[in-house]
C-alpha positions as CSV (number, residue, x, y, z in Angstrom):
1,X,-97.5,71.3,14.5
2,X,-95.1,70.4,17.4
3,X,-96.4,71.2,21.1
4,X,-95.8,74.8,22.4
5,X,-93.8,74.0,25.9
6,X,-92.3,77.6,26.9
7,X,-93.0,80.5,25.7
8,X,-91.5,83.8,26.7
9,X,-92.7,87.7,26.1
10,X,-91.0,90.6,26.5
11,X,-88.5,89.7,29.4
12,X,-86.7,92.2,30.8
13,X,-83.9,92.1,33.3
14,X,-81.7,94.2,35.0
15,X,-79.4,94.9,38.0
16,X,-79.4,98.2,38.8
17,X,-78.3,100.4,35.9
18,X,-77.1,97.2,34.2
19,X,-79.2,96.2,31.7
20,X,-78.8,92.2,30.8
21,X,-81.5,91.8,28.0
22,X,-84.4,93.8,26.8
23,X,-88.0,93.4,25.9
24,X,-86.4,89.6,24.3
25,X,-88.9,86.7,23.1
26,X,-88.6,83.0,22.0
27,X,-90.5,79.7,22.2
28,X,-89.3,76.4,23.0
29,X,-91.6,73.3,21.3
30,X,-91.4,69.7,21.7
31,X,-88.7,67.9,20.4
32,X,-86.9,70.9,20.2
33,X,-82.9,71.1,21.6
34,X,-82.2,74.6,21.7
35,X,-77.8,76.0,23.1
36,X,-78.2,79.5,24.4
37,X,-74.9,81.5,23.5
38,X,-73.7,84.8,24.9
39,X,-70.3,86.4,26.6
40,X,-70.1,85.9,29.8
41,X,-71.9,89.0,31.9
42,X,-74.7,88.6,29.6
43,X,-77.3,87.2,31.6
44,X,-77.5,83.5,30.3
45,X,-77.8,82.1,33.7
46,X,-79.7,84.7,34.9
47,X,-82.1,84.0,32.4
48,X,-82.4,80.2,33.3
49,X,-82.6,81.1,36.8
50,X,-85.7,83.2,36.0
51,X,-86.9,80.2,33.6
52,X,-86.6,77.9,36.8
53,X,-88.6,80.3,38.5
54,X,-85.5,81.1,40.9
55,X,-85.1,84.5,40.2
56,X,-87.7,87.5,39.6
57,X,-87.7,90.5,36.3
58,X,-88.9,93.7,35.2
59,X,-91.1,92.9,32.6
60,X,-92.6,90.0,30.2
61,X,-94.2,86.6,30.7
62,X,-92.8,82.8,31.2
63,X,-95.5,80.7,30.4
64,X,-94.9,76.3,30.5
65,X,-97.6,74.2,28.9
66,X,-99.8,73.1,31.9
67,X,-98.4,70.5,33.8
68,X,-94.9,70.0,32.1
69,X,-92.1,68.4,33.6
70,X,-88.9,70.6,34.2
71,X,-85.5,69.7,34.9
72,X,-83.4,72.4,35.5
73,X,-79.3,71.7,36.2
74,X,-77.9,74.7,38.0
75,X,-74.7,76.4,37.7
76,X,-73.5,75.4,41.4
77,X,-76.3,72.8,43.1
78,X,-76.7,72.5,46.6
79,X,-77.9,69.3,48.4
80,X,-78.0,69.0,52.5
81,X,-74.9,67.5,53.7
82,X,-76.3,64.8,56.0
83,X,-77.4,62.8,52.5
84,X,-76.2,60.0,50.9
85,X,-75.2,60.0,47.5
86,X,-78.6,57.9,46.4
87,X,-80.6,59.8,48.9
88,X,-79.7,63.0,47.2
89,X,-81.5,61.5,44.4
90,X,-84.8,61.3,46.1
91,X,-84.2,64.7,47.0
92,X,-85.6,67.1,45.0
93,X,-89.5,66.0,44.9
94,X,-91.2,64.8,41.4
95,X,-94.4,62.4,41.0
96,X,-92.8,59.2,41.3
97,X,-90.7,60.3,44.4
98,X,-92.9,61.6,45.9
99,X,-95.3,58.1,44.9
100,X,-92.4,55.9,46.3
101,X,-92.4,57.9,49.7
102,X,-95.7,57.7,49.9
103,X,-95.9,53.7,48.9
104,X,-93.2,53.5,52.0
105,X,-95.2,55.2,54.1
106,X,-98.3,52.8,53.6
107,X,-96.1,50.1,53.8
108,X,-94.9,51.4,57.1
109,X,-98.4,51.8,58.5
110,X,-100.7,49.2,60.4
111,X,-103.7,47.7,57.7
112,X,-101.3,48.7,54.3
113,X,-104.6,51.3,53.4
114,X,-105.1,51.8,50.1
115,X,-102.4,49.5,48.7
116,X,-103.9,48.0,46.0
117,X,-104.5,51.6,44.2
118,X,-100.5,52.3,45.6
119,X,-99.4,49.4,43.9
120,X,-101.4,50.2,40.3
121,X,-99.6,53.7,40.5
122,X,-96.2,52.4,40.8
123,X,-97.0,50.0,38.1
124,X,-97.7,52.9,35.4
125,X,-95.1,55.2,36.9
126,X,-92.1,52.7,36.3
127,X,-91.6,53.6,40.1
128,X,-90.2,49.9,40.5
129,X,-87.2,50.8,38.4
130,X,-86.3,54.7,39.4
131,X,-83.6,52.8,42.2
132,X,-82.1,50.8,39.9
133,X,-82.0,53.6,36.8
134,X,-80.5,56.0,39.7
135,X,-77.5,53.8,40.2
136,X,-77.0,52.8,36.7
137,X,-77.2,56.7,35.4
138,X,-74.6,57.5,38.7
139,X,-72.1,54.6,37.7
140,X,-72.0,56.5,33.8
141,X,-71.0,59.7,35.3
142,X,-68.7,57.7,37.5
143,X,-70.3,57.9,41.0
144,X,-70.2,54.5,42.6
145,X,-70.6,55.1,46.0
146,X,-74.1,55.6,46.7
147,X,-74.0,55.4,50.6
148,X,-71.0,58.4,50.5
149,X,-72.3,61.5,52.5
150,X,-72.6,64.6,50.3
151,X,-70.6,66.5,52.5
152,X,-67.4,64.5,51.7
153,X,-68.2,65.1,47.6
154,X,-66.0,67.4,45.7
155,X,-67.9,70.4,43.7
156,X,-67.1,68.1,40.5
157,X,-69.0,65.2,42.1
158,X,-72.0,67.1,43.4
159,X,-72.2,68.5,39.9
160,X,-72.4,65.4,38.1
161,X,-74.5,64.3,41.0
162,X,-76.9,67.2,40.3
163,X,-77.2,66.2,36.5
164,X,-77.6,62.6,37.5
165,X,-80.5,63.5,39.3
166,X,-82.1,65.9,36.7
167,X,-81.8,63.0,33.9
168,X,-83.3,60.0,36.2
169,X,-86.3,62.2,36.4
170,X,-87.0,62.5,32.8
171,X,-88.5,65.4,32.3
172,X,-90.4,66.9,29.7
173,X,-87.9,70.0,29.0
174,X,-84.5,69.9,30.6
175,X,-82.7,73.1,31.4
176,X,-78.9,72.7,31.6
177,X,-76.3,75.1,32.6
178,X,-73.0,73.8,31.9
179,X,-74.0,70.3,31.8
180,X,-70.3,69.6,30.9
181,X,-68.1,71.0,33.3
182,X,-65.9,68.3,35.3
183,X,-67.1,65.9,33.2
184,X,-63.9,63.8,31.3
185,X,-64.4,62.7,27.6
186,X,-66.0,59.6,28.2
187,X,-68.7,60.9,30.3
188,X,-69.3,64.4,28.1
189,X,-69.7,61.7,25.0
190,X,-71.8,59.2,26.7
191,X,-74.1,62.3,27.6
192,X,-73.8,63.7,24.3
193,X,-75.1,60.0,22.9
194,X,-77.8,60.0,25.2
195,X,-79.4,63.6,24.8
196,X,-79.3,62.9,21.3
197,X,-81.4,59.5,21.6
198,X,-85.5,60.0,21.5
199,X,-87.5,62.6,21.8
200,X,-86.1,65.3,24.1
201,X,-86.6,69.1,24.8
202,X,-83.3,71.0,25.5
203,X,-82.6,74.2,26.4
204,X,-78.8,74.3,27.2
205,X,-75.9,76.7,28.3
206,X,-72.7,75.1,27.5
207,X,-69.2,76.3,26.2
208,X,-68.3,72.9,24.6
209,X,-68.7,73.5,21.1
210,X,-68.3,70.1,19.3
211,X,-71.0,69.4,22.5
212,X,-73.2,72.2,20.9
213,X,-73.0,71.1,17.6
214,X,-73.8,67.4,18.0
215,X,-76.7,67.8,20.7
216,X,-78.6,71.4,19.3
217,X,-80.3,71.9,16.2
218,X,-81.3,75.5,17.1
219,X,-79.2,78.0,19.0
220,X,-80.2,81.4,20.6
221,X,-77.9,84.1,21.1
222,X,-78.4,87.2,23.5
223,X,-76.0,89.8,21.8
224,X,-76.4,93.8,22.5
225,X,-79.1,93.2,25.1
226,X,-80.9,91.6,22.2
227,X,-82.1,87.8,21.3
228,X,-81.3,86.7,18.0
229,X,-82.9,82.9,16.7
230,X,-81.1,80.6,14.2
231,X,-82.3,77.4,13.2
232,X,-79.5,75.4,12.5
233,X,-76.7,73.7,14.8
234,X,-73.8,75.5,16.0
235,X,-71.3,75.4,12.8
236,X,-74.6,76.9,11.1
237,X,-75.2,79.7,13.4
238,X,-71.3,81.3,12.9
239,X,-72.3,81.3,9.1
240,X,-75.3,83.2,9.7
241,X,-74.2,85.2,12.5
242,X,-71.6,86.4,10.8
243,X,-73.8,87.5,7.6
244,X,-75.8,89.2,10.2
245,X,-72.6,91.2,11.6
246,X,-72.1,92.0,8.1
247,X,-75.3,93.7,7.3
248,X,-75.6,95.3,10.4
249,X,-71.9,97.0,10.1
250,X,-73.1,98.4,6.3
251,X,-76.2,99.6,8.3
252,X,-73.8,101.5,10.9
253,X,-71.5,102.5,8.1
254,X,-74.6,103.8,6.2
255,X,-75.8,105.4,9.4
256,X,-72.3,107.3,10.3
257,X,-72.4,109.2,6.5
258,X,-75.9,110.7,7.3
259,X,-75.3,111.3,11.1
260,X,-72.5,113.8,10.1
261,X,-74.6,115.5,7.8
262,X,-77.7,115.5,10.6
263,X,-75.2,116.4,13.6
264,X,-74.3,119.5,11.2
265,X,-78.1,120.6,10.8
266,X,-78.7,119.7,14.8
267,X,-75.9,122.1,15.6
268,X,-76.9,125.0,13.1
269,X,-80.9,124.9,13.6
270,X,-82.5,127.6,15.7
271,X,-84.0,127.1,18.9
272,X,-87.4,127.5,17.8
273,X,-88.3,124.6,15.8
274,X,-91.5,123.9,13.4
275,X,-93.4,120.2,13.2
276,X,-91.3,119.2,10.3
277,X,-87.8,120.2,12.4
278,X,-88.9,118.6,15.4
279,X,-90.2,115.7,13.4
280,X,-86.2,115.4,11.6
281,X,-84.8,115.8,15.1
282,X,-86.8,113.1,17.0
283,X,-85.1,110.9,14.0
284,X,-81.7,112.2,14.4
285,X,-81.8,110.6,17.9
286,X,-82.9,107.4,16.2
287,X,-80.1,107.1,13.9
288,X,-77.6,107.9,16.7
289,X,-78.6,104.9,18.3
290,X,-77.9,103.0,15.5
291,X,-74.6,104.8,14.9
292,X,-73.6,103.7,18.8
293,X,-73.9,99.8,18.4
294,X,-70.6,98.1,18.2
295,X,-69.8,94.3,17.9
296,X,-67.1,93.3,20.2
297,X,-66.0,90.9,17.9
298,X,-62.3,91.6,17.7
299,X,-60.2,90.3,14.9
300,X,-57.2,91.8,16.0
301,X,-54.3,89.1,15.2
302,X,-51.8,88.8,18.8
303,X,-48.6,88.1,17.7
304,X,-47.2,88.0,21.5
305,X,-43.9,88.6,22.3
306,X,-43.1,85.5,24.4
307,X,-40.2,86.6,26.3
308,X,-36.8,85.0,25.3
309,X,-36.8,80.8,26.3
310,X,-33.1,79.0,25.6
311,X,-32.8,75.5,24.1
312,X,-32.8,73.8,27.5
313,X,-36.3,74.1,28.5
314,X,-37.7,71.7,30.8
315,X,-36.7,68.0,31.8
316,X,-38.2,65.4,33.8
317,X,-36.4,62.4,34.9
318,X,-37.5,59.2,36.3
319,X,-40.4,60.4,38.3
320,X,-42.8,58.2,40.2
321,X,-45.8,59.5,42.7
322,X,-48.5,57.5,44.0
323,X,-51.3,57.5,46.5
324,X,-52.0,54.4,48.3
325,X,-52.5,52.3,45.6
326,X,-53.5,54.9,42.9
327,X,-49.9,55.3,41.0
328,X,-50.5,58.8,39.1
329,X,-46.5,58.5,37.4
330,X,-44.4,55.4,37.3
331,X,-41.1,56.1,36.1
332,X,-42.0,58.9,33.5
333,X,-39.2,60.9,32.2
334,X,-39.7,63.5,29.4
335,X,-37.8,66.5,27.5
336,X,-40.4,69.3,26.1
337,X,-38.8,71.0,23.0
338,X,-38.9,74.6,22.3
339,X,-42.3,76.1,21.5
340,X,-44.0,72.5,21.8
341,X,-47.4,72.7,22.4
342,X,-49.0,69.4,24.5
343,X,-52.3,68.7,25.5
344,X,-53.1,66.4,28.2
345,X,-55.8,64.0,28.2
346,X,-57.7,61.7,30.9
347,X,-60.4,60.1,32.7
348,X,-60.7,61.6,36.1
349,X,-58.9,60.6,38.5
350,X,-55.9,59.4,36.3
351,X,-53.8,62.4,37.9
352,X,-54.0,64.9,35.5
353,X,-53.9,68.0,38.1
354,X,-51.5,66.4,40.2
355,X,-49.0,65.6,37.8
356,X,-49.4,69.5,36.7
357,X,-48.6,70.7,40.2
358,X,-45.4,68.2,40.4
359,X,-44.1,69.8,37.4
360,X,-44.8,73.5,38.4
361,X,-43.1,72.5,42.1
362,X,-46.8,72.6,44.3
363,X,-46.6,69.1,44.8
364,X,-43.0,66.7,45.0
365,X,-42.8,63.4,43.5
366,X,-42.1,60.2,45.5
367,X,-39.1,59.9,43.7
368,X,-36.7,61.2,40.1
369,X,-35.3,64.7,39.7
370,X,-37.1,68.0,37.3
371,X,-34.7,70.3,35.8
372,X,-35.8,73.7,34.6
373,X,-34.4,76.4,31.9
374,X,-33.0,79.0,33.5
375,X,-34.5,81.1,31.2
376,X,-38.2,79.3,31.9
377,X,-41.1,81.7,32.9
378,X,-43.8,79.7,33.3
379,X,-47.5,80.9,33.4
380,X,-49.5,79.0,35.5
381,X,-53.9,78.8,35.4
382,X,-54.9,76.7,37.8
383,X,-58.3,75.8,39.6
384,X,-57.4,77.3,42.7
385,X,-56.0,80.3,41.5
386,X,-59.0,82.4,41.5
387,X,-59.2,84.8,44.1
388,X,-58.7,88.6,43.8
389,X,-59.1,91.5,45.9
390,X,-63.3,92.1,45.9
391,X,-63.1,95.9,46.5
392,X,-60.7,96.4,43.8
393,X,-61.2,97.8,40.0
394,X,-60.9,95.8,37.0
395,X,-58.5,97.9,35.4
396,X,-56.5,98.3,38.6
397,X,-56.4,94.3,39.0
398,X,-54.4,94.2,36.0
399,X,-52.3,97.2,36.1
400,X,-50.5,96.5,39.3
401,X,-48.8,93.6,37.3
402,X,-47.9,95.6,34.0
403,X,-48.9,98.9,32.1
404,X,-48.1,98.2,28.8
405,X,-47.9,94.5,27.1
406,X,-45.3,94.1,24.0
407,X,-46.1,91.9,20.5
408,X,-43.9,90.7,18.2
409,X,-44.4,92.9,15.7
410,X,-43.5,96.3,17.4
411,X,-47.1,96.9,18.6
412,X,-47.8,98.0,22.6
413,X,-51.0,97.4,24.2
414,X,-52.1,99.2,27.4
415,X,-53.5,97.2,30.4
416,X,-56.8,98.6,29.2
417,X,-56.4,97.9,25.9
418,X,-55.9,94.5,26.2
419,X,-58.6,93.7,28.3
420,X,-60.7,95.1,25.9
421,X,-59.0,92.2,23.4
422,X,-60.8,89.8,26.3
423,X,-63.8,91.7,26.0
424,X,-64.0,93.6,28.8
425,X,-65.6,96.7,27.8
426,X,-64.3,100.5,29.4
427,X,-67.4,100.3,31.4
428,X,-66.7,96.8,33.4
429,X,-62.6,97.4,33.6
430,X,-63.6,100.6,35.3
431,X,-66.3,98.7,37.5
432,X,-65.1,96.6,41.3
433,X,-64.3,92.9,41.1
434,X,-67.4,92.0,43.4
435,X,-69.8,92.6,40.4
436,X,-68.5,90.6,38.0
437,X,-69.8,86.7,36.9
438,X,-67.8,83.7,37.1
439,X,-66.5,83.8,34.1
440,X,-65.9,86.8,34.1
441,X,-63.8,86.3,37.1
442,X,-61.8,83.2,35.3
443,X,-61.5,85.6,32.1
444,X,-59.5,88.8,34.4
445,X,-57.6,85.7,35.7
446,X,-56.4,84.5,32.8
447,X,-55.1,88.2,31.8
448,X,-53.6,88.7,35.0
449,X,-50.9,85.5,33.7
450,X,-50.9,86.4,30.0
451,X,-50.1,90.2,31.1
452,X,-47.1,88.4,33.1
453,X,-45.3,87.9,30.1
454,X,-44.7,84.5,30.4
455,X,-42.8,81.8,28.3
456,X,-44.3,78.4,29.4
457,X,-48.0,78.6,29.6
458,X,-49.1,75.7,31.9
459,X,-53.6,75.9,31.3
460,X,-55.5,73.2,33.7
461,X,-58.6,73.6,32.5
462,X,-58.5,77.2,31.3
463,X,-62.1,76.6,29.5
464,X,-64.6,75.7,32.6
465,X,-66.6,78.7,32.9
466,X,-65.5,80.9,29.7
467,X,-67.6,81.8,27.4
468,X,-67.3,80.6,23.2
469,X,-66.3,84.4,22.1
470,X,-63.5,84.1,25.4
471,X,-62.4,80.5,24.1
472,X,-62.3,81.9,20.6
473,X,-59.8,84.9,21.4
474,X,-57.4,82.4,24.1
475,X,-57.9,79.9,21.0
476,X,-55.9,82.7,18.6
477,X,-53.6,84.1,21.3
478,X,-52.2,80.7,22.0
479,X,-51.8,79.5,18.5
480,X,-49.4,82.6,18.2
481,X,-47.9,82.5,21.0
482,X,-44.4,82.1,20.6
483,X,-43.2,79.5,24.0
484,X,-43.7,76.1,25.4
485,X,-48.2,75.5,26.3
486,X,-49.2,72.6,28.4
487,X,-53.0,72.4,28.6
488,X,-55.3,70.0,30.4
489,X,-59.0,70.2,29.1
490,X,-61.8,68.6,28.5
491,X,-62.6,71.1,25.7
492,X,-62.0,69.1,22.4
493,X,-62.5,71.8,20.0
494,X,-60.1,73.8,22.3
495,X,-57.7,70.9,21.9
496,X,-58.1,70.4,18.4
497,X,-57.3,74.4,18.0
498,X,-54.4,74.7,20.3
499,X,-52.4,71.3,20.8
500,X,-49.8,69.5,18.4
501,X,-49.8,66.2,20.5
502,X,-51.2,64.4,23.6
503,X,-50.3,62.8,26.6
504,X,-52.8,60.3,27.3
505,X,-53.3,59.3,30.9
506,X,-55.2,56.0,31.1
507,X,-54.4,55.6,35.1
508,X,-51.8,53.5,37.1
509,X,-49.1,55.8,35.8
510,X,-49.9,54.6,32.1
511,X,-49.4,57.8,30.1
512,X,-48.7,57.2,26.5
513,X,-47.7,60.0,23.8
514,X,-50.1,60.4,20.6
515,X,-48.7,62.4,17.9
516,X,-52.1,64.8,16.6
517,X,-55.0,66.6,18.4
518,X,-57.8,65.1,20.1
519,X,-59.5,64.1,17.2
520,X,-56.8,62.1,15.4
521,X,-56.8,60.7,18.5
522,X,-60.4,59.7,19.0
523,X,-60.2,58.5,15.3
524,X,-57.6,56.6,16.0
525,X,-59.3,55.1,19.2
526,X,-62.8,53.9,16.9
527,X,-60.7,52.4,14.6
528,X,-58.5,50.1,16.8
529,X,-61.7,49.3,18.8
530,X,-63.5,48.7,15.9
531,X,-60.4,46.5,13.9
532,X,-60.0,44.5,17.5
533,X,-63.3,43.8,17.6
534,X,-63.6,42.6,14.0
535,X,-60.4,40.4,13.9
536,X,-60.2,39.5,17.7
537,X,-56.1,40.9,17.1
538,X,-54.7,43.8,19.0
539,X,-53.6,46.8,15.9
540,X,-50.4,48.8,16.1
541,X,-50.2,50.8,18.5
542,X,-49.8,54.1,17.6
543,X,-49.6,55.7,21.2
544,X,-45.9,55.4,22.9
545,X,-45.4,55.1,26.8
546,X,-43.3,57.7,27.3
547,X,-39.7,57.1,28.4
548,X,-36.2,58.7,29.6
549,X,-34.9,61.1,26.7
550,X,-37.3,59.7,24.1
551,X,-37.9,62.9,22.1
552,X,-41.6,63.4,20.6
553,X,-42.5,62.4,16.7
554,X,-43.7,65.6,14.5
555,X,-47.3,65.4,14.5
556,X,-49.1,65.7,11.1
557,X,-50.1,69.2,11.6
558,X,-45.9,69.5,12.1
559,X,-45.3,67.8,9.1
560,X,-47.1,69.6,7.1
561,X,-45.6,72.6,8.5
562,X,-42.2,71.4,7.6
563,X,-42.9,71.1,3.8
564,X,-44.6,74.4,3.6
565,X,-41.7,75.9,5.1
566,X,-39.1,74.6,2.9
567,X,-40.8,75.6,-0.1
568,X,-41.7,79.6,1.4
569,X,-37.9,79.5,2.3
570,X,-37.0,78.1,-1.2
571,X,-39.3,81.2,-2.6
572,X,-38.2,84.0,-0.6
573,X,-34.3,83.5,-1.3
574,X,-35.7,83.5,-4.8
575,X,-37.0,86.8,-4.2
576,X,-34.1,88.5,-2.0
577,X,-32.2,87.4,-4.8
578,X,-33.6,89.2,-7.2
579,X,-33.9,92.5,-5.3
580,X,-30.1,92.2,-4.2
581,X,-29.1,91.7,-8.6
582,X,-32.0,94.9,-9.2
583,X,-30.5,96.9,-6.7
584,X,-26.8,96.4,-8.1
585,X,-28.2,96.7,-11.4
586,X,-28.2,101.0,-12.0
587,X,-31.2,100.7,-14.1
588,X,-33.4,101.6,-11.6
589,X,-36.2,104.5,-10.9
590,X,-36.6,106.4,-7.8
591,X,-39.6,104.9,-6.9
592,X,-38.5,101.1,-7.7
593,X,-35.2,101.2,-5.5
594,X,-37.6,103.0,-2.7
595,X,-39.6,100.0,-3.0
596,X,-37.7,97.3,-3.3
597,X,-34.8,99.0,-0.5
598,X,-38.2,98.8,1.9
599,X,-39.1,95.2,0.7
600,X,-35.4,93.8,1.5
601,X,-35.1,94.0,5.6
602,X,-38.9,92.9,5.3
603,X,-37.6,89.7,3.6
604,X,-34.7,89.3,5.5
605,X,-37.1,89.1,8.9
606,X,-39.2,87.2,7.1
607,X,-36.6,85.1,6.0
608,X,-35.1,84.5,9.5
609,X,-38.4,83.6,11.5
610,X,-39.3,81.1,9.0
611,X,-35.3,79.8,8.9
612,X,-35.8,79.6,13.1
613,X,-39.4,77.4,12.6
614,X,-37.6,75.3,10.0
615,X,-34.4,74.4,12.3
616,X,-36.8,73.7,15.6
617,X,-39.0,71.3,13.5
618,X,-35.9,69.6,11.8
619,X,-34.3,69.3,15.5
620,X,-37.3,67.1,16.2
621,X,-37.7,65.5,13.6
622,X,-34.3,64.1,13.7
């Protein structure tokens, strides 16, 4: 049986009248990788702050095997700014750092005393090597200058700093809250590699679900105030959490038939009870707790009402920008097409953000011209965009942009409404900006630009800081959303979801155009490596550098799209057909011409949005 290394009782936690989790329990053994899932405002890093010992709680126990080794990665570390990058490392005490300062300290001191016993210690601690592992595990996550002061690192450095230091420590259980936010690709899969190697203990918060379901092989989820266990990775748990939602709305079905027929007897039963009544009325308020649980697991389908974007969208022409040596664009021109969705890929560094604010007018290119739509709207997330009024309501935040939001099928959704579709509950709209989390704060954001009504939806890194059930619902919303998307993310599930192509940045102002999500791409990418490597010969390329009034290829996905569509089209003037020759026919019933008259401008909508689809992807495709 595997070692017991955390075990927790009964935790409670609250703030104020808000209460994050309840009487919750789990155990973490060794060998064990455990993701911790919940919305955001759910307590997840409140609950690692308490597990680190950082933060106190109502009720329960924490208990760590005697004289474990924990690493915990916070949320937003902090390091004194008059540190080096390497120094930073030596930092936060553990037994060998504190070994090496003390070996300096004898070395430092008249006579060496007790050297010999010094030099045994470093010996079995590996001491010698914790430098040279420092630098090497720094250089992976792309931080190369070890004598640069902390004070001059961006909050992306110091958090990749902060997980540097947690992982040259090697700890018994690591404790990781977003371990991959502002890391790129290649750093988020040489992490994933090297969590999965040996023997590790993992209890991690993180958003990035491919992430998730590589590194965990348990997840826990804190749902309703609640802590549900399932042991199997994350593609496992949505199987089984979603047999769970199903039993538990039967239960709450069950529960509202016989809570009508006990609110009747509540209502018509004297005052003056006997055992048995007050025995039946003690379980009434039982099952009315049960009747009152709700999931918030909307399946409401957005189709959003984009508003109207002409032919001429957006057009970049011969742009170049540079800093110092660093060329971000060399003479990149480009035409997006209507209702193109286009992810944007990179290391960091490669210019990713900057080449975003060039196109949205923040920042001007060195040289080359942009020319907009005039009908463009654009909707623009960006990292800085954060800031709101503290003393302000939720609700209020978003109503002083619009009242009501329009969909494409007729439906109107009240400001309040459609938060709720972002999971914001009546309580929290109704509740001041200064109380809510961070991603809470990055999820009113983002419906502060979707409420805009916009028709060219620029994202830089809309999924840092959202929560899985947030990514799920912008996941839907923007696979229905009827304009042009442009969205830089590390997120490759989000990418896979959302994008039909990619512009690659690979630095110097190389960006190339891929034709498929991110993992056609990465697919693509093993198998040149892999075919270069075995034959010593460069393969085709199938990446383009992209170039003046070159249009983009349809992607597969597109492709795919395009047959479908000619054979529905084919099908449904089949069908209005056939109505028009009934309804000329006289042979008719009542009730037939009633049905078929309804079925006929139906088919004739129908009809036209799929003739629209058809015409865009045929435009590109030629």
């Amino acid at each position: 049986m595997a070692n017991s290394y955390l075990q927790v009782d009964g935790l409670t936690k609250s703030f104020g009248d808000l209460v994050l989790f309840r009487q919750i329990s789990f155990g973490i053994a060794e060998g064990q990788r455990v993701g911790l899932i919940a919305k955001n405002g759910s307590g997840k890093t409140t609950l690692l702050n308490i597990l680190a010992g950082q933060e106190g709680y109502e009720e329960g126990t924490v208990v760590y095997r005697c004289d474990l080794k924990v690493g915990y990665l916070e949320q937003s570390p902090s390091y004194p700014e008059e540190l080096t990058v390497l120094e930073a490392c030596f930092y936060h005490g553990n037994s060998t750092v504190d070994l090496i300062r003390e070996y300096e300290h004898c070395m430092g001191t008249e006579g060496n005393p007790g050297l010999e016993d010094l030099l045994a210690r470093m010996e079995h601690e590996k001491a010698w090597d914790y430098e040279r592992k420092a630098k090497q595990i720094l250089s992976q996550l792309k931080i190369r200058d070890f004598d640069q002061p902390i004070k001059q690192l961006s909050g992306g450095q110091l958090k990749r700093l902060a997980l540097a230091n947690v992982l040259i420590t090697e700890p018994d259980l690591l404790i990781l809250d977003e371990p991959t936010n502002h890391l790129d690709l290649d750093m988020t899969e040489w992490l994933e590699d090297y969590l999965r190697r040996g023997n590790l203990s993992l209890l991690m918060v993180t958003h990035d679900r491919y992430f998730l379901d590589r590194v965990c092989s348990e997840i826990l989820e804190i749902d309703n105030k609640q802590i549900y266990q399932y042991k199997g990775n994350y593609s496992f748990y949505l199987e089984k959490r979603q047999e769970r939602m199903d039993v538990t709305n039967t239960e709450i079905a069950r529960a509202n038939n016989l809570y009508r027929i006990e609110l009747d007897w509540m209502r018509r039963m004297p005052q003056a009870r006997g055992h048995k009544a007050r025995y039946r009325e003690e379980a009434f308020y039982e099952l009315e707790k049960v009747v009152k649980q709700r999931f918030h697991d909307e399946q409401v389908k957005l189709e959003v009402k984009a508003s109207y974007i002409g032919s001429k969208i957006f057009e970049a022409n011969h742009l170049y920008k540079s800093f110092g040596g660093l060329k971000i664009l060399d003479d990149f021109s480009y035409i997006f097409s209507r209702y193109e969705k286009m992810g944007i890929v990179g290391n960091n560094g490669t210019g990713k953000s900057t080449f975003i604010k060039i196109l949205m007018g923040l920042e001007k290119a060195d040289n080359g011209t942009i020319d907009i739509g005039e009908t463009v709207r654009f909707g623009y997330y960006s990292q800085e965009g954060l800031q709101f009024d503290e003393q302000m309501k939720v609700i209020d935040v978003v109503q002083d942009i619009a009242e009501v939001m329009e969909f494409a099928n007729g439906k109107r959704l009240t400001a309040s409404q459609f938060l709720q579709h972002f999971l914001f509950s009546p309580d929290t709209q109704h509740s001041y900006v200064y109380k809510l989390s961070g991603g809470e704060r990055r999820r009113l954001y983002l419906c502060t630009i979707l409420m805009r009504n916009p028709n060219f939806l620029v994202l830089d890194e809309p999924t840092n800081d959202l929560d899985i059930v947030t990514l799920q619902v912008l996941e839907e919303y923007l696979q229905n959303f009827k304009g042009c998307v442009i969205v830089v993310s590390h997120d490759r599930f989000f990418m896979d979801k959302v994008v039909d192509h990619l512009l690659v940045f690979d630095g110097q102002g190389d960006i190339r155009n891929f034709p498929g999500n991110y993992s056609d791409y990465r697919n693509w990418k093993e198998i040149k490596m892999q075919s270069e490597k075995e034959t010593s010969k460069p393969v085709e390329e199938k990446t383009v550098k992209v170039r003046l009034n070159e249009k983009r290829k349809l992607s597969f996905k597109e492709r795919r799209e395009l047959e479908q569509l000619e054979m529905d089209i084919t099908a449904l003037e089949q069908e209005k057909k056939e109505i028009e020759e009934a309804l000329c026919s006289g042979v008719l019933s009542v009730d037939e011409l009633t049905v078929k008259s309804k079925r006929l401008p139906l088919l004739n909508d129908e009809l036209d949005k799929k003739t629209m689809r058809w015409m865009e992807l045929s435009e590109i495709e030629s």
